[in-house]
C-alpha angles and dihedrals in degrees: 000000000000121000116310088194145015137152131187105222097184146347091281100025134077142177135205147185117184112185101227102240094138128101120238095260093056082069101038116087078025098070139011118250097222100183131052094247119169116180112099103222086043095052094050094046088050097050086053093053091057091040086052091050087054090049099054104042104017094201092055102142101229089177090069096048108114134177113232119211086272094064089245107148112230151159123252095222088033084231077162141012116228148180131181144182147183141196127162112326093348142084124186129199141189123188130174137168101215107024136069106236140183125188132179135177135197141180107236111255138179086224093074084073085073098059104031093107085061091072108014138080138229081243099040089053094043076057100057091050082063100052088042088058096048094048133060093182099061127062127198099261083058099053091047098054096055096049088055095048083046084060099048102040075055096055088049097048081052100059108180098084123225104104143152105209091212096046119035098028110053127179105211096180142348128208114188123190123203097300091348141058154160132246125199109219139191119203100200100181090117125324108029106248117195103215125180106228110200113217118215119181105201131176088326090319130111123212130196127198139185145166144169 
């Protein structure tokens, strides 16, 4: 299927979601298949998130792309900058040539409610019941998956691994606005960075971007 949603954010950054509706061997000839990867769905979800990066930019060097110890996904001579992610029958990517970017996107799941302790804090939660009360659009399971995709768009925008999602990767707000938002963010790992995370509810996803 071709993309069900991009945006061009600027004049060097770009963002991109593909529904997974094609078979293994649409992708395979297209696109190199750079890690042993055996499970079936995964491999499938991995070989549409390097498709998508073609399709976005057509002169994306897939050769250079390279996996550091924390498992990030980059380019040797950083000719662009990228993040992507998959869940379920969709794969998101976000590519530019000047900023560093992380993207993540979810389906929206009741499991998340289990965990949520894990990555949030007491202040953070205590946040969410706010936001519950204030809309009648958006239910909890909602919330907490896309505090969980902001975080991880966060991690990913990090890079160098070794994070506490509570403290170091703090939400400090979140307007939404009708299906979309924005959620004001703090990365404490050393010096404290401010960073701006866009909110995109999507065919019961949720997708999280961000860039600096």
């Amino acid at each position: 299927m071709p993309l069900v949603y991009q945006q061009n954010i600027n004049s060097t950054t770009k963002l991109g979601v593909w529904h997974i509706a094609e078979e293994k061997d649409f992708f395979l000839g297209l696109v190199p298949q750079q890690q042993q990867i055996t499970h079936p769905r995964k491999q499938l979800q991995h070989l549409a998130g390097r498709y998508l990066l073609k399709e976005m930019y057509p002169d994306f060097p897939y050769e250079l792309i390279r996996i550091a110890d924390t498992r990030k996904p980059f380019l040797e001579n950083e000719a662009y900058h990228f993040s992507i992610s998959h869940c379920g029958d969709y794969a998101a990517v976000m590519v530019s040539s000047t900023l560093r970017v992380g993207v993540d996107v979810e389906l929206v799941t009741k499991k998340v409610e289990k965990i949520r302790h894990k990555f949030l804090s007491v202040t953070e939660l205590e946040m969410i019941t706010t936001i519950e009360n204030g809309s009648a659009r958006l239910l909890r399971d909602g919330l907490l998956t896309a505090t969980w995709s902001i975080k991880e768009a966060l991690y990913k925008w990090y890079g160098d691994g070794e994070i506490d999602f509570i403290e170091h990767l703090q939400i400090e707000s979140i307007t939404l606005n009708g299906d979309s938002g924005i959620a004001r963010c703090c990365v404490k790992k050393h010096e404290p960075v401010e960073l701006e995370v866009h909110l995109l509810f999507f065919n019961a996803n949720s997708i999280a971007w961000v860039m600096s």
